[in-house]
N, C-alpha and C positions, 0 to 999 in steps of 0.2 A: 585329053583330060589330064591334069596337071595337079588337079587339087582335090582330098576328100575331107568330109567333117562327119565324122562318123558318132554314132551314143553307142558307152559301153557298160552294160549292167552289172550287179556284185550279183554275186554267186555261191553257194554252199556247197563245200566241197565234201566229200565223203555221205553225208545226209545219213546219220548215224554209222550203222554198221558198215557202208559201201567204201572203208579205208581206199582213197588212190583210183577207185572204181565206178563212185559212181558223183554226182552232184547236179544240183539243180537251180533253173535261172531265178532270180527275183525281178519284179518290175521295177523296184528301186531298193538301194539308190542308185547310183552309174557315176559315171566321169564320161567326160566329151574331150575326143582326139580327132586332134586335125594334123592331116597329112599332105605335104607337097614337094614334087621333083625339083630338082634342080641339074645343072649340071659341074658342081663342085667335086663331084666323087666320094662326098665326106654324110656322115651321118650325123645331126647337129640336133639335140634336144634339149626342150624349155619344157617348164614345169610353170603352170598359170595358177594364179591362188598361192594357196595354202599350201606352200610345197613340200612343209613336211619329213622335212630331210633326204627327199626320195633322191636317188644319186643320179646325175646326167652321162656320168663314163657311158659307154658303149657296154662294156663286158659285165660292166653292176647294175643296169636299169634290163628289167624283165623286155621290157620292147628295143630296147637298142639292141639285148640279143638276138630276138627276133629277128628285127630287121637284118642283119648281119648274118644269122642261117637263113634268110628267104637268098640274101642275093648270092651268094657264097655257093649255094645250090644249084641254082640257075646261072651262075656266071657273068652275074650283070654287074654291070658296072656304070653306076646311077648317083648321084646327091640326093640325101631323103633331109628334109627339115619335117622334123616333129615337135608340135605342142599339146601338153597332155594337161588340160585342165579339168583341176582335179575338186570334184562336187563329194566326193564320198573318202572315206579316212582307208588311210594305207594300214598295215600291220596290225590288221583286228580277223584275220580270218574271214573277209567277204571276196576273197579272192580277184582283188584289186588290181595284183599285179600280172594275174592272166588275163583278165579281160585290156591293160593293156599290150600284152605279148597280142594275143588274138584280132584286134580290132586290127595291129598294123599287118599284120598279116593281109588280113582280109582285106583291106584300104588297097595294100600294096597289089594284090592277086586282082582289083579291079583296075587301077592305074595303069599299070602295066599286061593288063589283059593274057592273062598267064593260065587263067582256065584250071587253076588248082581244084583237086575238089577237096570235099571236106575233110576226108582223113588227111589230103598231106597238109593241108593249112593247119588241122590240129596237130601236126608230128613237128611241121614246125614250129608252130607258134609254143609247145609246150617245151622247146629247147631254153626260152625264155626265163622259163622258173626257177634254171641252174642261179641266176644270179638272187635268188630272194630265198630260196629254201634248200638250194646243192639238190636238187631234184626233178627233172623233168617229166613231172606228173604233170598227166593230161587230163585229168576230170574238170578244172575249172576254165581252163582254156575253150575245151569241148561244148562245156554248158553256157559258155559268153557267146560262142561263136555261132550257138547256132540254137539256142532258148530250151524251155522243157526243162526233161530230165535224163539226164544222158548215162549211159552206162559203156562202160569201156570192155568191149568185148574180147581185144587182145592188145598190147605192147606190141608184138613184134610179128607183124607188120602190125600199126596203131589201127585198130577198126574200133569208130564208135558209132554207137543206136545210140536214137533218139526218140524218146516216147514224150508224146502230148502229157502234157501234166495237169490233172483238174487245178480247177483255180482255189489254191488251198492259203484261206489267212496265216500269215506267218509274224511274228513279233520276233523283233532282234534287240537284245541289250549290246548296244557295240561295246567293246573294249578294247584298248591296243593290249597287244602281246608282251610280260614281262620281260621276254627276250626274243631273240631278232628268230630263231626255231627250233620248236622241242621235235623236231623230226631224230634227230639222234638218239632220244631217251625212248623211241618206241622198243619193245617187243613183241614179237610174234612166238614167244613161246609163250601159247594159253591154256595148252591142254586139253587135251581128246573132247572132253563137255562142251568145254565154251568155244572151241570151233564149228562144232557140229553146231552148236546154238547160231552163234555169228552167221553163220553158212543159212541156216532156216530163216533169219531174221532179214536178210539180207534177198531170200526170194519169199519174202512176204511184203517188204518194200514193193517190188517189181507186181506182183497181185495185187497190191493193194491201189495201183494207180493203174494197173487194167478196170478195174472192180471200179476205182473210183470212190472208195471206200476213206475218208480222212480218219475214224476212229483206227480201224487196220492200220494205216498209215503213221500213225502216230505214235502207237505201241511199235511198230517195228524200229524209227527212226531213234525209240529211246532207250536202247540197247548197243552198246560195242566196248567189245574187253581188247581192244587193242590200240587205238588214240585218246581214249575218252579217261581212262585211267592217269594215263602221263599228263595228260593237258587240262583235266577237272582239277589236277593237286596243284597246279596255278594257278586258281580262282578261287578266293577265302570262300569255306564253309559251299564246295560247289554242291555236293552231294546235297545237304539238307536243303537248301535253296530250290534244287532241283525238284524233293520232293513234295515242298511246300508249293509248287507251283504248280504240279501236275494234280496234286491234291484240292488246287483249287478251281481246276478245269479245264488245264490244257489237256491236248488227246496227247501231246509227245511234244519231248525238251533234250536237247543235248548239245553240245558244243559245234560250233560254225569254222569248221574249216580246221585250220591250225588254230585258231581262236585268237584271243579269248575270247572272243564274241560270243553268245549262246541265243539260239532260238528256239522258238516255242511252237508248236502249230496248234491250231484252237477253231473253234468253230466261229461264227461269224458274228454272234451274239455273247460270244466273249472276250472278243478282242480288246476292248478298251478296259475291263476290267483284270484281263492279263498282262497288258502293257501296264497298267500301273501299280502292280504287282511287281513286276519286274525290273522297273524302277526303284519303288521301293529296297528291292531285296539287293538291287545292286549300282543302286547311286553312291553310296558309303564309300565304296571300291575306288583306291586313288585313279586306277587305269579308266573309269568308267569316263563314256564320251554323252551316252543319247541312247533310249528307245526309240526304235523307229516301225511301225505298224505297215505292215505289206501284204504284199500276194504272191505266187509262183505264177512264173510268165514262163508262154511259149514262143515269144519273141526273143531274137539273138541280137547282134549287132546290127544294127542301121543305120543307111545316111539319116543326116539330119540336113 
């Protein structure tokens, strides 16, 4: 086997309060990666469509580093040609650039018949995100690679669970991100309250999708005093927007990943009335791209 064409889904990383820890897959949108050996020794990437500005170097594109810690690891020495046709928008927080670290991963761990299992393909595949955020978080890598809703149980060694996630409608207002990432502006000094909060909210997430419960669910995903404060103050009027939407019957709203993106969960009979709420409230917005109306999926990467 010489060749793979894989589909890779967007993903919401953090899923309110779960900063770095936790994220969950979407059914859409995705991008489609195709993978094949050669014997050149050189790692060689195209970008299909709308590219977006996304960079093709090695050490700038999230799967060229990928690729590059898979072989580096294992000592191989291979030609990989990679085309990464791109159906869904880079630098809006849908965690685009893990699900391509992730998919080559995964492509390459079949090709090559390497018998990775999951945590090392996500330890490697999240080396990838040093080139798009200086950070090799593993929550969206994790939740492309293998669907649900994943929870990162340690860094060091990477061990991630993976819980079935009910099928919860989700509305996304995409936005690209004012700047390439506000991972620097975060703080972790929130003080004694709002950790002990965060910390509650964060195992009501984790019940709330035992239980199966989307109202729980939604109340917990729309609380966090630690990304959502830096990354809400780049989104004109996010706060009021916020609670005019929740006000109008989503169960839980808060910002998608590094953002700007913001998604909503809602129940099933309010979806199209959220989505175009959410429109409304953030068409205005120079960065705005599109609402796009989904679900949470327990599917990861797959051939196509």
């Amino acid at each position: 086997m010489r060749k793979i064409h894989l589909r890779a889904q967007a993903t919401i990383g953090n899923v309110g309060p779960g900063y770095d820890i936790f994220a969950l897959s979407l059914e859409n949108p995705c991008d489609e990666i195709k993978i094949g050996l050669n014997d050149t020794n050189k790692i060689v990437i195209k970008v299909i469509g709308d590219n977006q500005s996304i960079p093709v170097l090695i050490d700038e594109n999230t799967a060229g580093l990928a690729i590059s810690e898979l072989l580096s690891r294992k000592n191989i020495s291979i030609g990989v040609s990679l085309e990464i046709i791109k159906k869904m928008p880079s630098g809006c927080g849908l965690g685009t650039t893990g699900a391509s670290a992730a998919a080559c991963v995964f492509g390459l761990n079949k090709l090559l018949d390497l018998n990775l299992s999951d945590n090392e393909m996500i330890d490697i595949a999240r080396i990838g995100e040093v080139a798009s955020g200086g950070s090799p978080h593993a929550d969206n890598v994790a939740a492309s690679l293998l669907g649900g809703f994943v929870l990162i149980k340690s860094y060091h060694p990477v061990e991630v669970l993976k819980l079935d996630i009910p099928e919860f409608p989700i509305v996304l207002a995409i936005m690209k991100k004012s700047q390439r990432t506000t991972r620097g502006f975060i703080t972790y000094d929130i003080g004694e309250e709002k950790l002990k909060e965060q910390i509650a909210h964060c195992s009501t997430v984790i019940h709330s999708i035992h239980t199966k419960d989307i109202e729980e669910f939604g109340k917990a995903i729309s609380i966090d005093y630690i990304a959502e404060p830096v990354r809400g103050a780049k989104i004109p009027e996010y706060h009021k927007k916020k609670r005019k939407i929740l006000d109008a019957g989503a169960l839980g709203f808060n910002i998608s990943g590094g953002g700007s993106s913001v998604f909503s969960v809602c129940s099933e009979n309010k979806i199209d009335e959220i989505a175009d709420l959410m429109e409304n409230e953030f068409a205005l917005y120079s960065n705005f791209i599109e609402v796009i109306k989904t679900k949470t999926s327990n599917i990861g990467i797959r051939e196509i």
